[in-house]
C-alpha positions in Angstrom: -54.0 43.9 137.8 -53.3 45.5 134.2 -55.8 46.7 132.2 -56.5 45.3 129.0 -55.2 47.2 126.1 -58.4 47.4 124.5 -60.5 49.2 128.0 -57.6 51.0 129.7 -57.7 54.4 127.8 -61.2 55.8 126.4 -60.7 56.4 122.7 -60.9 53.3 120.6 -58.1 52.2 118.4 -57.0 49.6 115.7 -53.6 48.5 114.2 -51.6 45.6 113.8 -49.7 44.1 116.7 -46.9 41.7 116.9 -47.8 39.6 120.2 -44.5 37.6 121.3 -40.9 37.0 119.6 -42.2 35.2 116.3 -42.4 39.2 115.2 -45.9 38.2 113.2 -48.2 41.3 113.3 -52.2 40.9 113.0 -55.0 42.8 113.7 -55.2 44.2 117.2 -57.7 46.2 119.3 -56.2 48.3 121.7 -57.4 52.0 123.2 -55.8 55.3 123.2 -56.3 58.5 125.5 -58.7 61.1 125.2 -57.0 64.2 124.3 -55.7 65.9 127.4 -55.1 70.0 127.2 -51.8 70.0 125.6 -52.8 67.0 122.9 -53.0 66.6 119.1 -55.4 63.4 118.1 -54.6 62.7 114.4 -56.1 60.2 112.0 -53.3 58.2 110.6 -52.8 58.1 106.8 -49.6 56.3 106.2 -46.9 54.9 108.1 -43.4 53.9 107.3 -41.4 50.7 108.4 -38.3 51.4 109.8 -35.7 48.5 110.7 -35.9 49.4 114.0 -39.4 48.0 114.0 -37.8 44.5 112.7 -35.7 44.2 115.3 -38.6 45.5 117.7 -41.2 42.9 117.4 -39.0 40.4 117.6 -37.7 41.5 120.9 -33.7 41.6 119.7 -33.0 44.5 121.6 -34.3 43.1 125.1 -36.9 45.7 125.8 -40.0 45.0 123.8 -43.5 45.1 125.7 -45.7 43.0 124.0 -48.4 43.4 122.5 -46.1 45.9 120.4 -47.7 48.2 117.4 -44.9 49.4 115.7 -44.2 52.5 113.7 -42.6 56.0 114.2 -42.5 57.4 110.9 -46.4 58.5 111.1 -48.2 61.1 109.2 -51.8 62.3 108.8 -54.2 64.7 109.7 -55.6 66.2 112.8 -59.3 65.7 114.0 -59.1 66.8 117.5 -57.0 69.3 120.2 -56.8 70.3 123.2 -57.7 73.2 124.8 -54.4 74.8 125.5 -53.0 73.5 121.8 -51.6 76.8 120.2 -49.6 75.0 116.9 -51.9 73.2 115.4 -55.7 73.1 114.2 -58.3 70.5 113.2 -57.5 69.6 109.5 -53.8 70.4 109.8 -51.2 67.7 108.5 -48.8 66.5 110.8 -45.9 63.6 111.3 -45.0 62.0 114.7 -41.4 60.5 115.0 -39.2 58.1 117.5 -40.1 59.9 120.3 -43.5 60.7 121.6 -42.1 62.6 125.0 -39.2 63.7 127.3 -38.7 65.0 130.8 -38.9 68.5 129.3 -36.2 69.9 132.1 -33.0 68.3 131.2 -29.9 70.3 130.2 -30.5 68.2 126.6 -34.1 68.7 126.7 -33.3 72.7 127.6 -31.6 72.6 124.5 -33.9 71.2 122.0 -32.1 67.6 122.3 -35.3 65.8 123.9 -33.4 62.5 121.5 -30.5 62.7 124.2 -32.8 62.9 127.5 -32.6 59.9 129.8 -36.4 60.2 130.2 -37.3 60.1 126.9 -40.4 58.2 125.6 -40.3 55.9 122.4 -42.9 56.0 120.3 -44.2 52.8 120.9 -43.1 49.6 123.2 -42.5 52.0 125.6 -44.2 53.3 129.1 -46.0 56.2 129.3 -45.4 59.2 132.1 -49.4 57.6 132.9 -47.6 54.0 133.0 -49.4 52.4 130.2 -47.3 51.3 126.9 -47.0 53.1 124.2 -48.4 52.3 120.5 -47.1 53.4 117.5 -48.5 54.1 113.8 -49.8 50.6 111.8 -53.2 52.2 113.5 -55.7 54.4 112.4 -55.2 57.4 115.1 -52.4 58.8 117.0 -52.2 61.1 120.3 -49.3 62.8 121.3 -48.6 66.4 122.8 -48.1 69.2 120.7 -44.6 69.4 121.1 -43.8 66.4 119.9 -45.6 66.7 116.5 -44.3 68.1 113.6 -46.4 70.5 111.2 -46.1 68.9 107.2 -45.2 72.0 104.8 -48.1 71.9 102.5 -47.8 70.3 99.2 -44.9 68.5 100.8 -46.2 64.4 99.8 -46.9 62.6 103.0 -46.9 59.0 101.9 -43.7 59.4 100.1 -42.4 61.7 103.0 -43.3 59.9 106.1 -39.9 57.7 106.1 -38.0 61.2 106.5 -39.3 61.2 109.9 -36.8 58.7 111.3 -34.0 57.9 108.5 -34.3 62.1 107.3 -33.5 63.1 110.6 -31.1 60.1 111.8 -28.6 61.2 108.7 -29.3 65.0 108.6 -28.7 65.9 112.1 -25.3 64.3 112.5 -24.5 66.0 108.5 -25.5 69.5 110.6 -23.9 68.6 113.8 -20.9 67.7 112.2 -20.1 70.3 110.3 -20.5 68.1 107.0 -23.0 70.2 105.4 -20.7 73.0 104.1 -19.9 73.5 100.1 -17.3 71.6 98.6 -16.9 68.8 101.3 -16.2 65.4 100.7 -18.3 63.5 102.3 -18.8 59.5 102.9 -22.0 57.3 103.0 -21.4 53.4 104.0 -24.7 51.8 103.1 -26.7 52.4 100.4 -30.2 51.2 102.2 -33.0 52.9 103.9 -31.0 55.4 105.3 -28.0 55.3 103.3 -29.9 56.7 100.0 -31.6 59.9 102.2 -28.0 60.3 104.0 -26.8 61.2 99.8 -30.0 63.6 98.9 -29.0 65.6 102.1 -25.1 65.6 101.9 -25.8 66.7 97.7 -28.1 69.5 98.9 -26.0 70.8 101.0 -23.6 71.2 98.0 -20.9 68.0 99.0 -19.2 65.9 97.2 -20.8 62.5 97.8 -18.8 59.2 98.0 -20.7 56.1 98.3 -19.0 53.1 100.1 -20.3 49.5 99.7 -19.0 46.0 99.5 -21.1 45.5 96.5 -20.5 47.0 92.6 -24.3 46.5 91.6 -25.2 49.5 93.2 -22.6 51.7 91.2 -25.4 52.4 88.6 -28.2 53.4 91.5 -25.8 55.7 93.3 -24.5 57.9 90.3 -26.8 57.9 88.1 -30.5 58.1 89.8 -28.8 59.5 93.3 -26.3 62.1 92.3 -23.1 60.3 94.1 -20.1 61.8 92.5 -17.6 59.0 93.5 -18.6 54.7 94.3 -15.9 52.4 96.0 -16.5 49.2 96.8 -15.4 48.3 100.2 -13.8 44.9 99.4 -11.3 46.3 96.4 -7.9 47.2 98.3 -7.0 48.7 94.7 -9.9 51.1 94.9 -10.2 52.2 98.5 -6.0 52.6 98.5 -6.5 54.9 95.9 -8.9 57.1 97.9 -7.1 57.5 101.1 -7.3 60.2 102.9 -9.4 61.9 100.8 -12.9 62.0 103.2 -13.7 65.1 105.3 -16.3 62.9 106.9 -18.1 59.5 106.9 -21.9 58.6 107.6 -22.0 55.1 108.2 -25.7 53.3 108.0 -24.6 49.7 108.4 -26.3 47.8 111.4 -24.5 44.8 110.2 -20.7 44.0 112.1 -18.2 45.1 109.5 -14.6 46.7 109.6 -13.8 49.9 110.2 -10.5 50.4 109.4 -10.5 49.7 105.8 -13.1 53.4 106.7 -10.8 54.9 108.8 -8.1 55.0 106.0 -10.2 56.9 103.8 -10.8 60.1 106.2 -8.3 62.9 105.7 -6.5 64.0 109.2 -9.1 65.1 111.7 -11.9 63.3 109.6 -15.0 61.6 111.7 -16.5 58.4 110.9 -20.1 58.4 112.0 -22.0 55.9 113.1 -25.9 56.2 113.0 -26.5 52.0 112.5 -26.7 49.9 114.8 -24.7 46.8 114.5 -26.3 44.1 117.5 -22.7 43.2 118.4 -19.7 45.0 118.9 -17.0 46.5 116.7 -13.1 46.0 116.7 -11.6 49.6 117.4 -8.4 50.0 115.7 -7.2 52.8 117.8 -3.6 53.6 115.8 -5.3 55.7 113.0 -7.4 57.4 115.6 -3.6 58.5 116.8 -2.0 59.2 113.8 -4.5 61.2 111.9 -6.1 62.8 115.0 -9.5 60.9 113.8 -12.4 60.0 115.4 -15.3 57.6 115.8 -18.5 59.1 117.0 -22.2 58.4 116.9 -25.6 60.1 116.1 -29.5 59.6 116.9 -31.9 61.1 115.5 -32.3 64.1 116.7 -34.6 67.0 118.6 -38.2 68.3 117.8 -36.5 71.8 116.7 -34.2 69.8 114.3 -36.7 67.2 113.0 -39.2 70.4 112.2 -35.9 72.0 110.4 -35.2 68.6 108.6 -38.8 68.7 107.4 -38.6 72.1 105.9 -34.8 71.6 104.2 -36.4 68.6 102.8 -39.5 70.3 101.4 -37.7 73.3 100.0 -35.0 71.0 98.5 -37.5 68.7 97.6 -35.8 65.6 99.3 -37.9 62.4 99.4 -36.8 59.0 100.1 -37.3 56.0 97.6 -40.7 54.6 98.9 -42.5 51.4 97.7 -46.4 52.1 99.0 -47.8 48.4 100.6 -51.3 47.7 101.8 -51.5 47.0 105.9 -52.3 43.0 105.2 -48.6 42.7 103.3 -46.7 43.8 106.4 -45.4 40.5 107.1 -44.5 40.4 103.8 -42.5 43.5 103.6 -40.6 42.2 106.8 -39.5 39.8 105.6 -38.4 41.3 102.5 -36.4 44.1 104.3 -35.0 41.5 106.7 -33.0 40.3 103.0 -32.8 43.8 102.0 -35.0 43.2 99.3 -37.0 46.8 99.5 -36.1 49.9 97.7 -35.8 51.8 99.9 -38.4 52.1 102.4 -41.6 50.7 102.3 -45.0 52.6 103.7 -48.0 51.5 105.0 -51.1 52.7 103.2 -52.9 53.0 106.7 -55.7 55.3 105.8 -57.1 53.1 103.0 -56.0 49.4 103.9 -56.4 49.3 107.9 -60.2 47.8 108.5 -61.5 47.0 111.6 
């Protein structure tokens, strides 16, 4: 018979927990493990909400283990480590991402691509190489192994940071793997959301010229002026996006809801790459006859390794790259849920956990 989630492991724990498909989150007792030899124990100080945590808690992906704590953009500061910890010390800051482990053997895992391993661990809702589910950050401490955590650069903000954990590294690593992140490019971002606004802070740092693509004109003035865009075409205008054909070296695109992509396709030069990092719940018509004719292709990215995420983290804090952050108190969660379910956040919000989450 299972354990209940508040004796199983013997460090005690509190977040908030959604407990069936509804997708409300309340209180929740639960347990996590005593540091074992390789561990970092960290108090939590802010979390951010990603959209994969929408879809999570309301199990629209099939594979949610209820109760589920969400969260896997989660920052704070470590009390406790192991004995055989060599990166990190009590009173260092720290961030834990999507994943909280891998099989560590694995040709992707051998090369610092633990986000491709068929073993990999999630953060939370997921089970745990000791068989018990994993939790994620709306919760006041966090356990992971060292290699999974990544140090904070000092005087880097963590409650404005902590998104960059997911949505940096889910729009930088496909900008680097791509070969989108050279001077003078002409680079695409569909999406101007969560995502969508970090995807344009890295492809201007990198010294690109950004396009933004959306089927709405009202966020023109947000993309140019207040996020450096150089170009905004709105998806529905034939006039405007026939004008810029063929003019993209590359697309990022952040949309997880079903749109076309042709109307994208005919904006990449020859031998451009659409990109797709959302995650659209059903799937897309392929028009394969500009994949022929302009040797173009349609390829996707996930977040990315603990080597990358750690680079990510210092580009960001050299560059001084944060996402657009509205801070919420743990009891508004619901709230803000509901809010990014009608897109009605700019553009992430974060959890106040070290201040808001009572027991």
């Amino acid at each position: 018979m299972a354990k209940n989630p508040e004796t199983e492991h013997p460090v005690k724990a509190f977040g908030w927990a959604a407990r069936d498909t509804c997708g409300i989150l309340s209180p929740f007792n639960f347990s996590r493990r005593a540091p074992g030899e390789k561990d970092v124990q960290f108090k939590v100080m802010y979390c951010g909400i990603c959209h994969s945590d929408l879809h999570m808690v309301k199990n629209e992906w099939g594979f949610t283990h209820y109760p589920i704590v969400p969260g896997h953009e989660i920052v704070g500061v470590v009390t406790e480590v192991g004995s055989k910890v060599t990166k990190f010390k009590v009173g260092d800051k720290v961030g834990v991402g999507c994943l909280v482990g891998s099989c560590r053997q694995c040709d992707q895992c051998t090369n610092d691509l633990e986000n491709y391993c068929p073993k990999q661990i999630l953060t939370y809702s997921a089970p745990y190489i000791d068989g018990t589910i994993t939790y994620g950050g709306y919760s006041d401490i966090m356990v992971a192994d060292e290699h999974f955590v990544i140090r904070w650069p000092e005087n880097f903000p963590l409650d404005i940071g902590a998104p960059l954990l997911c949505a940096g590294i889910t729009t930088y690593s496909p900008l680097k793997y791509f070969g989108l992140d050279k001077p003078g490019l002409n680079v695409g971002v569909v999406g101007l959301g969560g995502l969508g606004h970090v995807a344009v802070k890295f492809a201007k740092a990198f010294g690109t010229k950004v396009t933004v693509i959306s089927t709405s004109i009202k966020k023109k003035k947000e993309a140019i002026e207040n996020l450096g865009a150089d170009e905004f075409l709105v998806s529905r205008d034939p006039e405007q996006m026939q004008a810029a054909a063929g003019t993209l070296d590359g697309i990022i695109d952040t949309v997880s809801a079903t749109h076309p992509l042709m109307p994208l396709l005919s904006l990449l030069k020859p031998h451009g790459k659409l990109i797709m990092v959302g995650a659209p719940e059903k799937p897309l018509e392929l028009p394969v006859f500009p994949l022929l004719t302009g040797r173009k292709s349609i390829t996707g990215s996930a977040i990315g390794g603990l080597k990358e995420t750690q680079e990510m983290i210092d580009f960001a804090a050299k560059h001084n790259i944060l996402p657009d952050v509205e801070i919420i108190p743990i009891d508004y969660v619901n709230t803000a849920m509901e809010r990014l379910l009608n897109s009605d956040v700019k553009y992430r919000f974060v959890i106040d956990v070290a201040k808001t989450l009572k027991a």
